[in-house]
Structures are given as C-alpha cells and as structure tokens.
C-alpha angles and dihedrals in degrees: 000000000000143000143191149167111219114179137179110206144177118182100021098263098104092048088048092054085043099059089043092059086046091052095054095041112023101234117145113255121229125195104211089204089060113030131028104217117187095250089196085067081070126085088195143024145203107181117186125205138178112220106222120174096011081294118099107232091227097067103093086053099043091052094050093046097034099088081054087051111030095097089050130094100260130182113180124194133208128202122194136128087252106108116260102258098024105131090227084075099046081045093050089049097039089051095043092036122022137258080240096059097038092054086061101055135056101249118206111183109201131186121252148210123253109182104183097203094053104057130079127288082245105051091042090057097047092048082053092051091042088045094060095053102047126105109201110089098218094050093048088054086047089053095045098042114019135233153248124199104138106140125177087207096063095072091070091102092042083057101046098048079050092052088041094060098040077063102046097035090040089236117170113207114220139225117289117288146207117210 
C-alpha cells in the first residue's frame, strides 16, 4: 500500500510542517501548486493547507479529488496563526469543506509562521487594513506584528494516527525518498 503528503501552501509554513512529517516518516511530498499527482494511486493520505483568508488553500483540490479519496484513511492539517481549538477555525472548515467531508478525515490544526517583511506589498497592505477593523485584541497584534508559532513538536499526533494506520491498514512505509 501507498502513502503521500500532498500539501497546498502560501507562506511556507504548511511546506515546513510537510518535510518534517517526511522526514519522520519517509512519504514523498507533493506541492499541489507545482505538480498534479493522481491522489487515487494513494492508500493513504496526509493532505496539508494554510488557511488564508478564513479558507484553507487546499479546498478547490480536496473537493475535485475528494469522490477519488473519500473511501481512504485522511488526516488533513491546517496551519494558521488561529489557536488550535478556537471556534473561528472549526467555523471557517465547516463553511469551505463540509461538515460532511470533515467528518470523514483526521483533522490536525497547527500554528504557523507570518513573517510581515517577507510577504508581498499587497498582502502587507491588506493585513494593515484588516488590522485596523478587528476587534480581538490578540488577532489584531498577530496582524500588526506577525508571528511565529512553528513548533517540531506539533506534528506528534500527526505521527501517531500515521503509525496507527500503518497498523490497522497493514502499510509499510518505505525508505526515504527523494521526489
């Protein structure tokens, strides 16, 4: 049986949290902005998003590929600034994916990395704009100043459910690889 981490990133977060998984557990790594890998050739799948704009960058793939991958073991990860647990983030899935969908994967939301400097003119002008408008204190500090939440140790869950269904699905993982 096979496996995979397909992921659909913006500010290099998601891809971070994606080679860390690889190189604990030696799946190939696709970048869903540069290659269009036939997700149906996978037994299992971990599939990583941003979520940008309240929306997970990974939602116009998931829903064309999900009649391929429904009837798979799927964990998805998010990665945003929002606070694993906060409702904002549950809201933001339910209304891009489904509760339908979501009910049918492992979710795993993560913390990410927003380095202001390094974005766009664009995007930094738009967070400033945001930034004036909201009304939670600690989103509106994120927005201003950036953030930094990328942590090695965050993946764990995202270990163990792979471990788990290497056990259940009898998967063997393979040998590092480079694709």
């Amino acid at each position: 049986m096979k496996a995979a981490i397909f992921y659909s990133g913006k500010f290099g977060s998601t891809k971070k949290y994606a080679f860390w998984i690889n190189e604990r557990t030696y799946l190939p790594v696709f970048d869903l902005a540069m290659e269009r890998p036939d997700p149906s050739e996978y037994d299992l799948l971990i599939l990583g998003s941003s979520i940008i704009a309240m929306k997970p960058t990974i939602q116009k793939w998931l829903k064309a590929n999900w009649s391929n991958i429904k009837n798979k073991p799927v964990l998805l990860f998010t990665v945003s600034g929002t606070e694993p647990g906060h409702p904002d983030l549950k809201k933001w899935l339910v209304n891009s994916l489904s509760v339908a969908l979501l009910s049918q994967v492992y979710h795993v939301p993560l913390r990410g990395r927003l380095i202001l400097d390094e974005l766009p003119w664009s995007v930094r002008l738009i967070m400033k704009f945001a930034a004036r408008v909201e009304k939670d204190p600690d989103t509106k500090k994120r927005m201003e100043e950036g953030f930094d939440y990328m942590d090695k140790s965050s993946i764990e869950p995202i270990l163990k459910w792979v471990s788990d269904m290497v056990d259940k699905e009898h998967l063997k993982l393979s040998e590092p690889q480079v694709v």
